[in-house]
N, C-alpha and C positions, 0 to 999 in steps of 0.2 A: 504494500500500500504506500503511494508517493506520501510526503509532509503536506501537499494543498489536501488531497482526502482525509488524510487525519485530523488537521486541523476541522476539515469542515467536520466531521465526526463527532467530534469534540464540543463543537458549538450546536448540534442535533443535540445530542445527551443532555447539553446544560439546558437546551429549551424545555427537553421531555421532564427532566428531574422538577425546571420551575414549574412547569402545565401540572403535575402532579401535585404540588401542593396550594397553588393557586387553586383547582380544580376542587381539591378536596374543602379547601376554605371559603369559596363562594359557591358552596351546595350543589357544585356542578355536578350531580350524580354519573350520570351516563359520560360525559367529559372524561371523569376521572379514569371510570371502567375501561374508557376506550386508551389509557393508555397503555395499557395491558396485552398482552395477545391474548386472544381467543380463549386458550385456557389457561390464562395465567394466574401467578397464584401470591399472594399476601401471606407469610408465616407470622406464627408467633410462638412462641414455646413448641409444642407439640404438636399445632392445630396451623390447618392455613383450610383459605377462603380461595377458592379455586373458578375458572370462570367467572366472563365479562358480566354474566348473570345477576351470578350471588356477590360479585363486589360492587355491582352499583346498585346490591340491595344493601350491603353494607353500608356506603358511602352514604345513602339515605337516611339510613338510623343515625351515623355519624354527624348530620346537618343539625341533629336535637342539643350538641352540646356550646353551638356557642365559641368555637375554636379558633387557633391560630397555629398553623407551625413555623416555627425559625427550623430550614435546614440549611447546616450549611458543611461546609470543609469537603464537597462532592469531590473525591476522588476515583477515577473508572478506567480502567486500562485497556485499550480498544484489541482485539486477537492479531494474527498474523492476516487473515484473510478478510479482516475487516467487515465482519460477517457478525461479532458476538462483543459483548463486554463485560468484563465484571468492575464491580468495586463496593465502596462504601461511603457514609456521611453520615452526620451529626446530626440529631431533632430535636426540639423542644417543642414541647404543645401546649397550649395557656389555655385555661378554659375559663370564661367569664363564668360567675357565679354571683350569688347575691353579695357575699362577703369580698367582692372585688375579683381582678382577675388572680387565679391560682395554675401555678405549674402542675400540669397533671404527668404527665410521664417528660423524661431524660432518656436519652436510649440513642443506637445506631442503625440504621438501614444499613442491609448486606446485598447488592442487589447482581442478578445475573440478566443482562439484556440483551435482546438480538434486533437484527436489521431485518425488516422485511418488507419485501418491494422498496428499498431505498425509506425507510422509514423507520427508527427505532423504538424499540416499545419494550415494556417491561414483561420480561419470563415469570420472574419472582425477586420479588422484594422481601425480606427478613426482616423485622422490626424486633429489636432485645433493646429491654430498659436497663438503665444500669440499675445495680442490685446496691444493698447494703453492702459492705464488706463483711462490718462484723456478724452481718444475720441475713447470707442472701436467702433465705426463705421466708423472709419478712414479703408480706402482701404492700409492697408499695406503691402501685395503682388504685387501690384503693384506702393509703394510709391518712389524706388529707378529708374530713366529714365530707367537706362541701363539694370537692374535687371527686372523692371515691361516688356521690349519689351519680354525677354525670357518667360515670369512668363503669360503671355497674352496666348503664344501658350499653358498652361496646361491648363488656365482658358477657352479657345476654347476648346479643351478635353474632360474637364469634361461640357462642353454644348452639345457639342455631344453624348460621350455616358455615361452621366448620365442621371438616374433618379431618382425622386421622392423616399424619405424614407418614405414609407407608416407610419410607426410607429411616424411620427415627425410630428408638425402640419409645413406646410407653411408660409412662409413669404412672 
């Protein structure tokens, strides 16, 4: 792949990664979905959200809390064939609530993307919050009142319409 394709590569992913979170913060349901491929998939611990379907059935539920995310630090390393990408970046998600605005998750996207028809879109995206150190089995999604009442209706969500990541053992 010459340095003009890559660059232009480069500046494709940073648009897809901002459509992504613009998407998701002005209740763009279907927008967001469509950044996805066909059967792409959203993880999180154990569980992803698979299909354009069930994420911008997601995305929907997501519109009830009121959100913002800061991503940033997008790091993505485009393949040899110019055909695939990985990488990762930073999130913060602030949820308005009556007691002001509250940070509801800290965490990193791990994401795996490909091109298709000249067009890059998300395979799957991994979302991990950072843990406690001293007690990563602390429920930190839902440790702030006001933040955990919003942070309740994703974790119904993802009980609905996730499943099982065949490739992960169970917990």
């Amino acid at each position: 792949m010459d340095e003009i394709q890559q660059l232009k590569d480069r500046l494709a992913i940073s648009d897809l990664l901002a459509r992504y979170t613009l998407t998701i913060d002005s209740n763009d349901a279907r927008g967001w979905a469509s950044l996805f491929t066909p059967n792409g998939r959203f993880e999180h611990g154990n569980i992803m959200i698979r299909g354009r379907e069930k994420l911008k059935r997601y995305a929907a539920v997501h519109s009830k809390l009121g959100s913002r995310h800061i991503t940033s630090s997008p790091l993505h390393f485009i393949s040899e064939d110019g055909q695939s990408a990985s990488g990762k970046a930073t999130t913060v998600e602030i949820i308005a609530t009556r007691s002001g605005y509250r940070i509801s998750a800290v965490g990193e996207y791990r994401d795996k993307l490909v091109k298709i028809d000249n067009n890059w879109l998300i395979e799957c995206r991994r979302g991990e919050e950072v843990k406690l150190p001293e007690d990563p089995d602390f429920p930190i999604l839902s440790a702030d009142p006001d933040a955990g009442k919003k942070m309740k209706i994703l974790i119904d969500a993802w009980d609905d319409l996730g499943e099982p990541i065949p490739e992960l053992p169970q917990k």
